[in-house]
N, C-alpha and C positions, 0 to 999 in steps of 0.2 A: 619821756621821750620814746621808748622803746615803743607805749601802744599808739604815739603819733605812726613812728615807723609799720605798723601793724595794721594801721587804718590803709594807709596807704597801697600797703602792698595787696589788701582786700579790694581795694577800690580799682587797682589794677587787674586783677584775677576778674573781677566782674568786668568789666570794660572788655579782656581777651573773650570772655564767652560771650557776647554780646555783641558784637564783632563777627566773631564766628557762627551767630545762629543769622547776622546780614549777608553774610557771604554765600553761606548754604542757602540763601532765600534767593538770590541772586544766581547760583548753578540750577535752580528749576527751569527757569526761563531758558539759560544756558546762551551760548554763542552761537555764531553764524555759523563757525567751523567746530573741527575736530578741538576736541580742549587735550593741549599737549602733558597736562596735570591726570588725568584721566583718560586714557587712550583709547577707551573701548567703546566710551559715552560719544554718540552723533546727536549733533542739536538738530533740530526743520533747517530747512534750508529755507533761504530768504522769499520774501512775497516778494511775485512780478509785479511791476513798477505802472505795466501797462495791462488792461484787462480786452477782451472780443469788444470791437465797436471804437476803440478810441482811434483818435486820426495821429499819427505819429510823421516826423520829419524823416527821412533819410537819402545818404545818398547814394546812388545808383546807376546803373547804365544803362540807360531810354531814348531808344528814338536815335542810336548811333551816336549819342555820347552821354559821359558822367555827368547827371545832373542831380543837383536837390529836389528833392519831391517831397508831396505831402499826397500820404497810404491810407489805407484802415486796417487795421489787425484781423484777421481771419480767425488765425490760427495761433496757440500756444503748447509750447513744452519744452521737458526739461530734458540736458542732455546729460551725458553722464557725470560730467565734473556738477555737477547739481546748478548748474547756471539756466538762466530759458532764453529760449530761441521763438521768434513769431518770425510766420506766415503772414506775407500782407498783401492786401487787393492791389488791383490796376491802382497807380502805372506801371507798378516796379513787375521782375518775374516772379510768378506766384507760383512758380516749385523750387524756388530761393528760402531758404529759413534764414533770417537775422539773427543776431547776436545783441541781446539785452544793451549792451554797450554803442552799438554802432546808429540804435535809436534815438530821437530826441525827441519832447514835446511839439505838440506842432503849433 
């Protein structure tokens, strides 16, 4: 009984290292943010959603009122909260920088 009990608790001890060499495989990659486990570690910040050239929806104020439109992205970048902001062609104003979020697919 004891080497049943002795198996066991080996098979356990291998399963915690093994576990632990997926986890560490998994902080390579790392998270979108700051890992609160790790304080000092910054992961990439996230890829834009939209790249120069795509036509995106948004809405905006043309032509003396708020309307929906569909843009083209000009321009991209990153503000300091590490989020991106695009620059988009007529119709909208095109010294307005968007916010990631306020875009849609068009």
């Amino acid at each position: 009984m004891s080497e049943q009990n002795q198996d066991k608790e080996e098979q356990a001890v291998t399963q915690q290292e093994e576990q632990g060499e997926e986890s560490e495989e998994q902080h390579k990659d790392g998270p979108a943010h700051k890992s609160s486990i790790t304080p000092k570690v910054w992961a990439d910040q996230h890829l834009p959603e939209f790249e120069r050239g795509d036509e995106v929806g948004v809405t905006s104020f043309v032509q003396g009122a708020t309307r929906k439109v569909v843009a083209t992205v000009m321009e991209r970048r990153a503000n300091r909260r590490g989020y991106w902001e695009y620059r988009l062609g007529s119709p909208v104003d095109q010294s307005k920088w968007f916010a990631e979020s306020e875009l849609v697919w068009a």
